[in-house]
N, C-alpha and C positions, 0 to 999 in steps of 0.2 A: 826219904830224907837224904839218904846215899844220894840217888841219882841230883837232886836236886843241890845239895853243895856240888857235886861236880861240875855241873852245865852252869849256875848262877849265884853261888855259894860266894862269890867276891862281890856282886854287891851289895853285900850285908858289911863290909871291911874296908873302912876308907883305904887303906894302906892297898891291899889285894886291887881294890879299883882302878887305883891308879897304877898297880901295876900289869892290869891289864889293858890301859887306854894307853900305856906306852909301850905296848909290844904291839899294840894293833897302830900306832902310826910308825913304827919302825917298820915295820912291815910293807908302809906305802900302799895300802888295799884300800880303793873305795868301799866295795862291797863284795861281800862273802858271802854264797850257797849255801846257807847252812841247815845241816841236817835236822828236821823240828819234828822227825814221827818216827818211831826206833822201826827197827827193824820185823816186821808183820801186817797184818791184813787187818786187823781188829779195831775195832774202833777205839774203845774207848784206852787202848793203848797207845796208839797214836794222839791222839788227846793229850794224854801225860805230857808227852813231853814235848809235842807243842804247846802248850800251857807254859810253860818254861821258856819258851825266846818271845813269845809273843808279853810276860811280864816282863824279861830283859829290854827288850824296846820300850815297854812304855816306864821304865825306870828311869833308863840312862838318853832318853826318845831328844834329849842336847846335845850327847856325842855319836848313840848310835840309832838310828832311824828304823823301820822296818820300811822293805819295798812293794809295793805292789803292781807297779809300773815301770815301765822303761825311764821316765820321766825321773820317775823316784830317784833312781841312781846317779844321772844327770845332774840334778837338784843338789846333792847331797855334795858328791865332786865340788861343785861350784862352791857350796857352802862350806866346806872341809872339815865334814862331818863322814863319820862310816855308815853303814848300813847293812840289815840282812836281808836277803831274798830266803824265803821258806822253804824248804824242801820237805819230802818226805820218801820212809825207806818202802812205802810200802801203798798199795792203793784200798784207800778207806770199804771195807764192803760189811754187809750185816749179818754174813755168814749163817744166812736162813737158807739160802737157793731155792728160793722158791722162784722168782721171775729174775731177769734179767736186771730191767729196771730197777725193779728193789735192791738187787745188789749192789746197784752204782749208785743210787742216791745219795749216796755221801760225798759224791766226788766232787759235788758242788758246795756240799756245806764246808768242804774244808778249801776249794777255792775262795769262797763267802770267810774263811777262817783266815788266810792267806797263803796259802800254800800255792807255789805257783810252780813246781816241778814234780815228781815222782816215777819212784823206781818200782818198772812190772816185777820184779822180784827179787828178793835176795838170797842169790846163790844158791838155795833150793827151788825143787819143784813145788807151785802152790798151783790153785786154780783158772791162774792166768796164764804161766807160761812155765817153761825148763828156765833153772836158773845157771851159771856158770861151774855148779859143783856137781849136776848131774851129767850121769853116763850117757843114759839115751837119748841128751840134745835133742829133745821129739819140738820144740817150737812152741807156737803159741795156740792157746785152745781157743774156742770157737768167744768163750767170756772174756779171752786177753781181748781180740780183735773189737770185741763190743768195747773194752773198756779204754783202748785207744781210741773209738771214736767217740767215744763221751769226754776221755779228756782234750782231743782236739775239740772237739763245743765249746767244751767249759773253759778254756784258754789256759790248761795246766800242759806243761811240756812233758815230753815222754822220754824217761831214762832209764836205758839199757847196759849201764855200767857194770851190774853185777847178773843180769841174765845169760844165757849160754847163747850160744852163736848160731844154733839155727833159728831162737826168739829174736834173738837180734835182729836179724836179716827179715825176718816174715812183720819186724814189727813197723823195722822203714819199708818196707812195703805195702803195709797197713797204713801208715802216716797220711795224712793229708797236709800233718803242721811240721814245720822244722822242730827235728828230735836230734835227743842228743846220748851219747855214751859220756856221761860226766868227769870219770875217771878209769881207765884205763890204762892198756899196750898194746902193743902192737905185735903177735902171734908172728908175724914176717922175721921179726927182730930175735924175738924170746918166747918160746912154749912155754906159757902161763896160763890155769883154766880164766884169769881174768881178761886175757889175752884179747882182742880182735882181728879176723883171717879179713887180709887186702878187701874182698868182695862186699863183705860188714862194712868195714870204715867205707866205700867206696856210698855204697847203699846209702847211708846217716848222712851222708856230705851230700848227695842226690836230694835229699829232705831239705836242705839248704841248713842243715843243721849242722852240730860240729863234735867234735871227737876229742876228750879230755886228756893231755897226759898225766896216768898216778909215776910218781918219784918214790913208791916205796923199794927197797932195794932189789928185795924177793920179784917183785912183780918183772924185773927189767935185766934180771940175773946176774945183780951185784950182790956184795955180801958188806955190811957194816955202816957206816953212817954216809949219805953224802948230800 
């Protein structure tokens, strides 16, 4: 019930609604990434809380859309209406290890769900890769590399925002699809473990992909609001 007033908790409240549909046009945003599977590997926790934007769409599906296609956003623009594109923090598996296959069969039900990006890890070590908050930056394991070519199949983008930097690097060279670091810095600028070293950004932009900048203060070596 927590999580669920925080993410969607205003449209139960005419007043909250509307003050949320006028911060989302002062803002000038077609459409928003937005985070729809918390941060883990497990299914049926990812579920939660995509269950949550995907009811927000079809509540509010007059002012805010959900997208599934390029098209979608396009559409929406035209229309002057918002939209979200799905993300997730984490890539769906069944945590049996028994086959390969088995483990990723989910990547598609939550494509089929709508989920059209995900992050190989968050900031820890999982079974796919070193995340940004580990020491040994050892890369990505033999099940990352599978599960970047199941999500280049399955048409879900691969993001590297919160992985460590030698995943990063092994995982645009893994790519067949344009990947992306969704939110980051730039390691050249500011030693931050969220940070990216020249060779990484260089590698993502090589995938024809692109390199997100985070504004949080900490991340860029500022101190206070800006």
């Amino acid at each position: 019930m927590r999580e669920e007033m925080g993410l969607i908790g205003f449209l139960d409240n005419a007043e909250d609604r509307q003050y949320f549909m006028e911060a989302w046009n002062a803002a000038g945003v077609t459409c928003v990434f937005q985070n729809a599977g918390e941060e883990g590997q497990a299914v049926k926790r990812l579920l939660r809380r995509l269950a949550n934007f995907t009811h927000l769409t079809d509540v509010i599906a007059d002012e805010i859309r959900r997208a599934v296609h390029p098209d979608d956003i396009e559409g929406a623009k035209r229309d002057g209406v918002g939209c979200l594109c799905l993300t997730g923090n984490g890539v769906p598996m069944n945590e049996t290890w028994i086959t390969v296959p088995d483990e990723l069969d989910f990547v598609r039900t939550f494509f089929q769900l709508g989920i059209r990006m995900m992050h190989l890890t968050y900031n820890r070590r999982n079974m796919l890769a070193d995340g940004c908050a580990e020491s040994a930056n050892a890369g990505l394991s033999d099940l990352g590399r599978a599960a970047i070519a199941e999500m280049n199949r399955t048409g879900i983008i691969v993001d590297v925002a919160h992985a460590g930097r030698q995943s990063s690097l092994e995982a645009a060279q893994a790519s067949e699809k344009p990947m992306v670091a969704s939110h980051t810095v730039c390691q050249a600028l500011h030693e931050h473990m969220r940070a990216k070293p020249d060779g990484v950004i260089r590698a993502i932009a090589d995938t024809d992909g692109l390199v997100g900048i985070c504004c949080i203060p900490a991340f860029i070596g500022c101190s206070g609001d800006i």
